[in-house]
N, C-alpha and C positions, 0 to 999 in steps of 0.2 A: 576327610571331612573337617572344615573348620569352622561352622559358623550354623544355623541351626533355621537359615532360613530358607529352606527346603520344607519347614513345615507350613509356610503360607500357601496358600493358593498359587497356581501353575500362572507365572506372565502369561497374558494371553488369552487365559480362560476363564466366562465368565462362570463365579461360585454356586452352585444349586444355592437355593433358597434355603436357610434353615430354618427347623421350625421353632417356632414361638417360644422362647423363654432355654433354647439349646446357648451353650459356648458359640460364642465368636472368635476367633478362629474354634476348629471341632480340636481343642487338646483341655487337658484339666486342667491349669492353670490358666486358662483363658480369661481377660479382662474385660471381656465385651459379652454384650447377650444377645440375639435377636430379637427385634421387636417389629416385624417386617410390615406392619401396615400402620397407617397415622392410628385409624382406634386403637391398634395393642399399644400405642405410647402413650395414648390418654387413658388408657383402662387400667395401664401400668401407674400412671401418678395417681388413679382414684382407687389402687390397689382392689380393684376389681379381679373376684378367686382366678378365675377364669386361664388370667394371666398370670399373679402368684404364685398358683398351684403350679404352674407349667415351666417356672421358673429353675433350673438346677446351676446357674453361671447370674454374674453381673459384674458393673464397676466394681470394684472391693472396696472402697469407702463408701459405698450408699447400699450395697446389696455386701452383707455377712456372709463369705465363703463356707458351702456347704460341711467343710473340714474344719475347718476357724469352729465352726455352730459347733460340730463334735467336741471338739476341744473343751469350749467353753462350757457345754451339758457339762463332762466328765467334772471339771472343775466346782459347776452348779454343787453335782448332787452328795461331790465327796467333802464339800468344804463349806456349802451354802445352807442359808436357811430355808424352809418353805417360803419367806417372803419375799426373798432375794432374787436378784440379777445378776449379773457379773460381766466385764469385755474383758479381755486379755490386752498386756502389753507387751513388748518386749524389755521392759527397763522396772526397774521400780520408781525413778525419778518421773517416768512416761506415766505410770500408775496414779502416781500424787497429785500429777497435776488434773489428770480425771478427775481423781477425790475434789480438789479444790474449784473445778468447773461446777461439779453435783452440786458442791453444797453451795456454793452459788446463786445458783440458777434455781434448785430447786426447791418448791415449796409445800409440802404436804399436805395433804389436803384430806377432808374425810370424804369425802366423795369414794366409793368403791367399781363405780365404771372405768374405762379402758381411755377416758378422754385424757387430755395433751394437759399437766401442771404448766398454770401458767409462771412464766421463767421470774427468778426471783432478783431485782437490779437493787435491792438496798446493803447497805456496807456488812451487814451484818449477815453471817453464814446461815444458811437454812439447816434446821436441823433435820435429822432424818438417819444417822447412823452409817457412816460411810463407811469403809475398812477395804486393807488392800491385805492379801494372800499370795506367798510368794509358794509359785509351783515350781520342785525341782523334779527333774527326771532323769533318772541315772543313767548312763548307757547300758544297755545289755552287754553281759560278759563275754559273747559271743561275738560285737563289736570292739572289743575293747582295743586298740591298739597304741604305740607307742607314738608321742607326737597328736593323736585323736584326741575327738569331742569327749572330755569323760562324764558331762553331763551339759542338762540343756534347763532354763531357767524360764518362765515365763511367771507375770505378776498381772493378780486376776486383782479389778478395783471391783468390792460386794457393795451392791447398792439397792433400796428399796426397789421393789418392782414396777412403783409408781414412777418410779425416776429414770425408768427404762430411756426412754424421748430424749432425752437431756444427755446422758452418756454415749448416745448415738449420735449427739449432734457433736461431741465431741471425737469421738471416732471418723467422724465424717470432716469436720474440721480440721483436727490436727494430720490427722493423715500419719502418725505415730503409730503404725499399726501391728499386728502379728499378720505374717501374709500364708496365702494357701499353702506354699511350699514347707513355711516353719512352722503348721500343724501338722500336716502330714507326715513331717518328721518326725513330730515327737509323739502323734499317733501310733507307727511304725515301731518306736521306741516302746512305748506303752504294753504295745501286743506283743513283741519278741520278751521283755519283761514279764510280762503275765505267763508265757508261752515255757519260759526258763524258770519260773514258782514251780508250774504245776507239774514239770518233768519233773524236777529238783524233788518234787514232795510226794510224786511216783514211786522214785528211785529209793527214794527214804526209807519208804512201805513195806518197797520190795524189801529192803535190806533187812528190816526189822522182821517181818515175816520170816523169812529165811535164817536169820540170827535166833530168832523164838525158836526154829526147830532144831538148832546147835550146827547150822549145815555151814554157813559162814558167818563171819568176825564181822561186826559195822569198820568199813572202815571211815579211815579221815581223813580231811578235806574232802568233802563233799561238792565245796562250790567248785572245784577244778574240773569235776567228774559231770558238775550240769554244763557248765561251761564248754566241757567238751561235748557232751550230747548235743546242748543245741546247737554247736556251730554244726553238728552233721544235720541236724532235722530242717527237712523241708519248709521253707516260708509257706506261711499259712494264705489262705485264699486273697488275692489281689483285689482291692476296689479299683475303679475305675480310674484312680488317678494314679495308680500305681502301689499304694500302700496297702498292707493287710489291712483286712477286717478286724476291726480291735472286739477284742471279746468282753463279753458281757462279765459283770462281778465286780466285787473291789478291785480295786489299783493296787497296790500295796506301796508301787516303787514308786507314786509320789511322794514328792516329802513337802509338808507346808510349815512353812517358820514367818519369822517376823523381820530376819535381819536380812540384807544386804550382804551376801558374804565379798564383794566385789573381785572376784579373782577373775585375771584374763587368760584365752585359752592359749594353750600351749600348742599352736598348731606347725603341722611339718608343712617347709616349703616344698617340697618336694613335687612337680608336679606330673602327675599320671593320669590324667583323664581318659575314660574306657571310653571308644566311640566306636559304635559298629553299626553296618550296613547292612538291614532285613530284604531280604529276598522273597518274591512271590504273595506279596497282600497287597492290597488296593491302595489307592491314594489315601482314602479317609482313614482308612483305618490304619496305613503309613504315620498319619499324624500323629494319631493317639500313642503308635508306638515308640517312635521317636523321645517324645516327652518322659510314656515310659524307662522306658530305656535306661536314656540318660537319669532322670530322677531317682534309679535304682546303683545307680553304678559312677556317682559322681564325686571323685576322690574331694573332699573337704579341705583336704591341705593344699588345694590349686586358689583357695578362697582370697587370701590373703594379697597374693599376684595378683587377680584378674583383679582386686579394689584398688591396687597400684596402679594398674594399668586402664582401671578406669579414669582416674583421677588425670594420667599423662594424657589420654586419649581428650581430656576434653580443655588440661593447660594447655597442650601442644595449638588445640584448634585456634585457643581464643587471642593466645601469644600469636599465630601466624595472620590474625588478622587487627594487631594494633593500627594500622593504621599511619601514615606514611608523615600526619600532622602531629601524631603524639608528640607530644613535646614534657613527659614524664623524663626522670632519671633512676637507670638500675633496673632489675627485672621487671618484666610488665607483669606476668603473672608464672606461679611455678605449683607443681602438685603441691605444697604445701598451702595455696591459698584457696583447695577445690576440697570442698567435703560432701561427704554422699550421704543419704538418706531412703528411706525404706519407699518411700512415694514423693511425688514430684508436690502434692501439699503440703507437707511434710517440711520441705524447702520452705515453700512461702512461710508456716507458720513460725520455725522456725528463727528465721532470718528477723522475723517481728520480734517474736520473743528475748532474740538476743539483742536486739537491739534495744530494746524497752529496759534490761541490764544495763543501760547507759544511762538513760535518761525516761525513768518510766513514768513519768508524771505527762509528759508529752504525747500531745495527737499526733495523726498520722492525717495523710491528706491521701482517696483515692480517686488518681487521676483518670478520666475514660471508665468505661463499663468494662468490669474484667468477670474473668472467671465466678460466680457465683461466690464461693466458697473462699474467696480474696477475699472480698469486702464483708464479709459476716467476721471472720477472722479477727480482721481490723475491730468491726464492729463488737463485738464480744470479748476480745482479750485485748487487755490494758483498758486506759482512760477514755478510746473511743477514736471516731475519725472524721473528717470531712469527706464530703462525696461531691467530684466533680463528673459525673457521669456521661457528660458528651464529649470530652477531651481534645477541641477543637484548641487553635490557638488563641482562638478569642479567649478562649476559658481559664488560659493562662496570667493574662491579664486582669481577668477579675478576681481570680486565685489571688494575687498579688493585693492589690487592691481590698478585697474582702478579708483574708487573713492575715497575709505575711506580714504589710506594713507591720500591723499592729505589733508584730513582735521583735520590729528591729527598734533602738535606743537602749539605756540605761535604765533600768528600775524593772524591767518586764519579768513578770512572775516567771518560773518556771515551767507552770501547768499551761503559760497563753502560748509558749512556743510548738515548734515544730520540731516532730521524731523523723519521719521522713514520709516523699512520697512515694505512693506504691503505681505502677502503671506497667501492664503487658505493652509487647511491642511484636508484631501489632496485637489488638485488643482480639477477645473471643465474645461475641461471633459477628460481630462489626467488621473486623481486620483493619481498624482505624492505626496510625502510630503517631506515638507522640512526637512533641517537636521534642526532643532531649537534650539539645542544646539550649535552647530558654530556658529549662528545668532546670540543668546544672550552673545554669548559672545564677539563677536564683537560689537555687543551693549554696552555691559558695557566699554570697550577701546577706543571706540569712539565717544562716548553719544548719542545712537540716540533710538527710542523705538522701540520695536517689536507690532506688531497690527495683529494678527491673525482672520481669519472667516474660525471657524470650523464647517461652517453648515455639510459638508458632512460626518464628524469625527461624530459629534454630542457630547452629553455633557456626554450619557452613554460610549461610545466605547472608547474616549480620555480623558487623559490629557493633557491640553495644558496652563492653566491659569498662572503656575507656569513659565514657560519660556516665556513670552509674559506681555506687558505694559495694553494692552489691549486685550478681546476677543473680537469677536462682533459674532450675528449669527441668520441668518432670522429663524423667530420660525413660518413662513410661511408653512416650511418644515413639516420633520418628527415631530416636537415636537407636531405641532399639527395633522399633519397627513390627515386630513377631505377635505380637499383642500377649504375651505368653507369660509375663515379668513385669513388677512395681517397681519403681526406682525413681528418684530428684538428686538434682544437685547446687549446690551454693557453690556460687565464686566471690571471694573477697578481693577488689580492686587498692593492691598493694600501693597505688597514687594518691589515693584520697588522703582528705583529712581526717576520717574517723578510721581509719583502717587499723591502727595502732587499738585504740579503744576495744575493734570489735575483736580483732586477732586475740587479746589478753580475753576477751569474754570469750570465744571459742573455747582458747583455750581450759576455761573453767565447767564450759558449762556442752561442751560437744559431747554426743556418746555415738558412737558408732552401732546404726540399729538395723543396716541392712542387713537381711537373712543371707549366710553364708552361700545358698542353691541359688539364692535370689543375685548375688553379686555374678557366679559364673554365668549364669543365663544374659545376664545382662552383656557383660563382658563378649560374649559368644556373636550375641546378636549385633553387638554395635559394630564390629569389626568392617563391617560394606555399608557402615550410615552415609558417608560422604557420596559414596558413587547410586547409592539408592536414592538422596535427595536430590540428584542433579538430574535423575530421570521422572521422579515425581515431579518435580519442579518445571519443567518442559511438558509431561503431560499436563497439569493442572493449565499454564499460561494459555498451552494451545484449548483446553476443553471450555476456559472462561471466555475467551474471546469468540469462540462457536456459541457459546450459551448469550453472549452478552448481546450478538447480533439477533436473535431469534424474535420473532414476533409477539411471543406470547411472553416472555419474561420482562419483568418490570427495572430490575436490579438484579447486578451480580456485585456482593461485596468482594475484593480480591484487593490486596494491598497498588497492583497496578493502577489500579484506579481511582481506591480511596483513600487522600492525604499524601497524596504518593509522592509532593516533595520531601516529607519529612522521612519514608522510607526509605528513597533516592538518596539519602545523605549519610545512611549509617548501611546502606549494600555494598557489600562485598564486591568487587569488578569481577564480572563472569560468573556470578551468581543470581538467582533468579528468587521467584517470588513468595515461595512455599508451596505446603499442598493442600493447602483450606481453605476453601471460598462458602458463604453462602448466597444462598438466590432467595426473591420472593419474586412472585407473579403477576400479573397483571390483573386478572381475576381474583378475588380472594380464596374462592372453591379451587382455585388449580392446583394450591399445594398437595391435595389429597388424590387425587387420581394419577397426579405426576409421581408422588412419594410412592403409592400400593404398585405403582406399576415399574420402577425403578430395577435392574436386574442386577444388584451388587446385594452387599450384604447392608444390614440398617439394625444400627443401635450404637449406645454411647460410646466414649472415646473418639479419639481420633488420629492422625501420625501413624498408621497401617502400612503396611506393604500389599495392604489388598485396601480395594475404594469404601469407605463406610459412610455411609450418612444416617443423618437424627434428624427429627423436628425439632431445634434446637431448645426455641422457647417452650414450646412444650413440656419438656426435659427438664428443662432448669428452670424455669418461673412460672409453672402450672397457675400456683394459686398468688402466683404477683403479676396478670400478666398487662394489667392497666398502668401498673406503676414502671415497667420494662419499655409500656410503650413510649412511654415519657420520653426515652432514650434514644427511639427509633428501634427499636427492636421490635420486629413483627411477628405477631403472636404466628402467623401461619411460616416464617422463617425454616427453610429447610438449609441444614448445611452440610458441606460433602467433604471427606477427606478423601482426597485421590491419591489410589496407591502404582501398582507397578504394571498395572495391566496394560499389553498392547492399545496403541492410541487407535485403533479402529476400531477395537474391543468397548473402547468407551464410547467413543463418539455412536455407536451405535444402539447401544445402552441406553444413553440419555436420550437420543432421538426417539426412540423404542416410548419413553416416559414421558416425552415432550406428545408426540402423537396422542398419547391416552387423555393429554387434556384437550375436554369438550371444546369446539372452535364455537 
């Protein structure tokens, strides 16, 4: 067994329906939720209980992983105040820049309701008592090994409870996150800790007892002797993601300080991963086990290699498709100019931040309508941005025109220049692509960088490293496919001209924050990205042009169609078009009978090995959805990710949801 995608849905088959607010795919680490009818997506943005309540799984930057939540209680009630909140990071550097988002943003207020602080934009900090607590958690001695984690570290930012909104938008923006795997570890950690107290203070009892009646001697080193009991006592009751039930009481084996101790782990190369094959339980409950499994039995010193071999896996891609006009000299790109991150936001935010290390008094320009959480990004952290939100080529020229001139000559302030632009290729949920050749080269005339996120292109179908300063791209997605695992990554294009610049700012300011469980899964899954995209890639082209001819559909966004020379010019030869389209309809009522009737799975994300769709605007610009329209984005917009299912499987699917709309 080498690769972990056996726990998706069977090719071929179409998924039962899950229910409302369950995992997407059915494993505990799952990134998606279902939200199977248009109402549960609008009842979901107007947090109607209904759906709430029913919720145990979501995105993990918009929905707090039910284990993360635990985490952060424990943390609350051992280190916090009654007035307090807290997130979890994995960095303390990630910590601070929390603290410095709050007090930002937030402004207190006497008001004692649950309603939203309005965000604080003057230079001066909002008071409000910010504080960051550094959580250590020692390994259980029963773990302990040679070359092993001997402890695990998370840094909780304490902040008013009013200010709750505000450090969630940071959570959600930076995408710097603790993810479900690295609670449940140090959950795990917690309970065999407590687990190993209270034998230890058993044994003690006994001893003393026994000693009181002259019958034996106390002896010493006692920790040897708990140490040895627990490694023989049974792990305690399993939650459903795999981890014991952590037991109620004090913690003792947290330890909270103030410093940084900066030390890095000492871990063995060695690698030995346990994989084994369950006989006789169902498919569903295959899945669950699987996750299990592995999550319980995942040698940690394999961590180290699968981050290398993340890193080669995706220089190799982007080096094999420079491109036959490059006309750079020396490496086109090597693992050293690929860095990983804990979520594919995380990249975008990033990639800003360090670049704002250069020249942080400079706007950013965003090109086309992106990801939601792009342009807030922009918009929120540093001096701010421009928004070109149709990203046609027209729009290039009045970019030029309306900005850039102004900032070429002698005497131009600092603050009137440009940091760089930001633009997907293609765009979400448009599938528009920029022309990136005009881009770069008004880059090079007026200094500013190009920062590309080619999640939806991917790393087989495009080139794009070669016209851009930087890539970035959630390996969330298709790369790994499994929906099971968070992960991004940055590529720094060794050609450019700021590339020196940003490489010494890496260097200062990079932390390495992928969760160790989280780098092998990832690693695991991506190993059949290439030959999984070229079969999504042929489903999807074939399903769009079935759907594009149909009588009742109005539009199918698909890069084949929309902007499609400027796609045509950075594809790959014998590469095709992705696995993301969205439709509207001809009717404005059809979205909804066609979406409830739909026989795949529905809810956020997208890059599956099984087919997912969302009402996109819905999703993402519930309560903006007049100002989206602006853009062309239709508020009844449904989009689909197509995964690896047989092409008769689908095409009958959708016909099945085409039929449901009233003629």
């Amino acid at each position: 067994m080498t690769s972990t995608s056996h726990i998706t849905p069977t090719a071929g088959v179409r998924p039962e329906q899950a229910p409302l607010g369950s995992p997407v795919p059915n494993v505990p680490h799952a990134i998606s939720v279902s939200l199977p009818t248009f109402r549960d997506n609008v009842d979901y943005e107007e947090a109607a209980p209904r759906v709430v309540n029913a919720m145990v799984s979501g995105y993990p930057r918009f929905f707090v992983n039910l284990k993360v939540k635990e985490l952060i209680s424990i943390c609350e009630k051992k280190y916090g105040k009654p007035t307090e909140n807290c997130f979890l990071w994995p960095s303390r550097r990630v910590a601070e820049r929390c603290r410095h988002f709050v007090e930002r943003y937030y402004v207190p207020t006497i008001s004692t309701d649950d309603s939203t602080p309005t965000p604080h934009t003057g230079a001066t900090p909002a008071a409000g008592g910010v504080r960051i607590v550094e959580f250590t958690i020692q390994s259980p001695s029963s773990e302990l090994k040679p070359g092993g984690l001997k402890h695990v570290k998370v840094f909780a930012t304490f902040f008013p409870k009013e200010a709750f909104s505000i450090a969630k938008q940071f959570w959600q923006h930076a995408g710097d996150i603790v993810t479900s795997r690295q609670a449940t570890f140090c959950l795990r950690w917690l309970s065999l800790n407590k687990a190993e107290e209270e034998q230890q203070e058993a044994a003690t009892a006994a001893v003393l007892a026994a000693s009181s009646k002259g019958a034996i001697r106390m002896p010493r080193g006692n920790r040897h002797y708990s140490s040895a009991s627990a490694a023989a006592k049974p792990a305690s009751t399993s939650s459903s993601s795999g981890s014991p039930t952590l037991p109620s009481g004090d913690l003792t084996d947290g330890v909270a300080s103030n410093q940084l101790q900066g030390e890095k782990k000492d871990v063995d190369e060695e690698d030995r991963p346990v994989e084994e094959e369950a006989d006789g339980i169902d498919s569903r409950d295959y899945e669950v086990y699987v996750e299990e499994r592995y999550g319980r039995n995942l040698d940690l010193s394999f961590a180290p290699k699968a981050k290398v071999a993340l890193r080669r896996r995706i220089a190799t891609q982007v080096a094999h498709h420079a491109g036959s006009d490059w006309t750079g000299t020396g490496d086109y790109v090597t693992e050293e100019d690929v860095y990983l991150y804990p979520t594919g936001m995380s990249a975008i935010y990033n990639a800003h931040r360090i670049a704002l290390t250069l020249f942080p008094t400079r706007k950013s320009i965003c090109f086309g309508f992106p990801y939601t959480d792009t342009l807030k990004v922009l918009q929120k952290f540093g001096p701010g941005c421009y928004f070109y939100g149709h990203g046609e080529d027209s729009d290039i020229d009045t970019l030029e025109k309306e900005v850039l001139e102004k900032t070429a000559g002698e005497g131009v302030a600092e603050e009137d220049k440009i940091l760089a632009v930001f633009c997907e290729f293609p765009s979400n949920p448009l599938l528009k692509s920029s022309n990136l050749v005009r881009l770069g080269q008004l880059a090079d005339k007026y200094g500013f960088m190009i920062i590309v996120d080619e999640t939806l292109g991917n790393f087989v179908n495009v080139r794009i490293l070669e016209y851009a300063d930087v890539v970035v791209s959630s390996l969330s997605k298709i790369f790994s496919g499994d929906s099971n695992v968070m992960g991004g990554s940055l590529v720094l294009n060794p050609q450019r001209q700021f590339y020196r610049g940003l490489k010494d700012a890496m260097s200062r300011e990079y932390e390495d924050l992928m969760w160790v469980e989280d780098a092998i899964f990832m690693e695991r899954n991506s190993r059949t990205f290439q030959t999984r995209i070229a079969r999504i890639d042929e489903n999807t082209e074939a399903l769009c042009d079935f759907l594009r001819a149909h009588p009742k559909v109005k539009e199918v966004y698909y890069p084949k169609y929309v902007t499609t020379a400027n796609y045509l010019t950075h594809k790959v030869e014998g590469a095709g078009f992705g696995g993301l389209f969205s439709i509207i309809f001809k009717s404005a009522d059809a979205a909804i009978p066609f979406f409830d009737a739909l026989p795949f799975y529905k809810g956020p994300s997208l890059g599956t090995n099984f087919t997912l769709a969302c009402p996109y605007t819905i999703l993402a610009h519930y309560y903006e959805l007049d100002w989206a329209a602006q853009f062309g984005i239709d508020r009844n917009l449904v989009r689909v990710a197509v995964g690896l299912e047989d092409r008769d499987v689908l095409f009958q699917g959708f016909q099945d949801a085409l039929d449901a709309i009233p003629n």
